[in-house]
C-alpha positions in Angstrom: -229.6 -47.1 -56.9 -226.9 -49.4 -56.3 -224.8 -51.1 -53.5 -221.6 -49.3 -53.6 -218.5 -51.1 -52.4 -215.7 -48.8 -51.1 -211.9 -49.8 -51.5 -211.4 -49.6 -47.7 -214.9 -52.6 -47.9 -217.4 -50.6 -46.8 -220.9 -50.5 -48.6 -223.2 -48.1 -49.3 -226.8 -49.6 -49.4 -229.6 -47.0 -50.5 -232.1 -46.7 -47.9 -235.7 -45.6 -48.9 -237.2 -43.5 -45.9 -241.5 -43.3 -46.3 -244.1 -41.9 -44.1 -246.7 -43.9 -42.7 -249.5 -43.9 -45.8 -246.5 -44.7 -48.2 -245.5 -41.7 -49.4 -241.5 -41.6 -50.2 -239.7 -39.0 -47.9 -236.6 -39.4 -49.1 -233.6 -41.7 -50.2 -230.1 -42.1 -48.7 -227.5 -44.5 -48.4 -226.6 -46.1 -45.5 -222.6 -47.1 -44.4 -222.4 -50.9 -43.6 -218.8 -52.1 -42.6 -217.4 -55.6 -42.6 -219.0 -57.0 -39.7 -221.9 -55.4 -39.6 -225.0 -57.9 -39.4 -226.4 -57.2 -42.9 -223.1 -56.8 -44.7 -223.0 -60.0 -46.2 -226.5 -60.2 -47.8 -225.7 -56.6 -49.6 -222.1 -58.1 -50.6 -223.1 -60.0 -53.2 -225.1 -57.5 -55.3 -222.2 -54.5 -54.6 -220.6 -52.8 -57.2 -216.9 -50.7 -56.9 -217.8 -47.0 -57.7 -216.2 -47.3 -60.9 -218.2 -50.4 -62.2 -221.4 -48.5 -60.9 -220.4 -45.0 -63.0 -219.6 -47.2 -66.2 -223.1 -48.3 -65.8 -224.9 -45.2 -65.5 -222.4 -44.5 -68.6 -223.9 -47.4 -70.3 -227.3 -46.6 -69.6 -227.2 -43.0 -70.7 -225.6 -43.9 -74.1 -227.6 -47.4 -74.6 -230.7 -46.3 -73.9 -231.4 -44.4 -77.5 -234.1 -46.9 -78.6 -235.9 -46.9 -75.0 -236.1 -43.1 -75.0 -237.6 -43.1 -78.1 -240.6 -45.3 -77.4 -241.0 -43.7 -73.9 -241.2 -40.7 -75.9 -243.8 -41.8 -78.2 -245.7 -43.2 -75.2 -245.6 -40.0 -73.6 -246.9 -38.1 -76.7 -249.5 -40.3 -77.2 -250.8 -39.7 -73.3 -250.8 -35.9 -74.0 -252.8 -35.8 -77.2 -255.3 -38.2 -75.8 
């Protein structure tokens, strides 16, 4: 997940919500606007949406090689 910058500023930071053993519940995101007392640590590492989606893109057309060994790995654990 990634901190999302919106045109009007606004970030989305994703927000990990776990119950009290460590268990996840759920993820979100979480609306910070200029101002905002965290907003400038999460600047820094925020992407626009469209740098964010050519990333995933990336990923899910880069990742051939990784897949392939992950795959392997995962073969291996099921015949053992």
């Amino acid at each position: 997940m990634y901190v999302i910058r919106l045109a009007d500023g606004t970030l989305r930071v994703p927000q990990s919500l776990t119950s009290e053993d460590g268990r996840l519940i759920g993820n979100a995101y979480v609306e910070l606007e200029p101002g905002d007392p965290d907003y400038d640590l999460w600047l820094p590492e925020s992407l626009t949406e469209e740098e964010a989606a050519e990333r995933r893109e990336r990923w899910l057309t880069d990742n051939d090689e990784l897949e392939q060994e992950f795959l392997a790995f995962k073969a291996e654990q099921e015949d053992a």
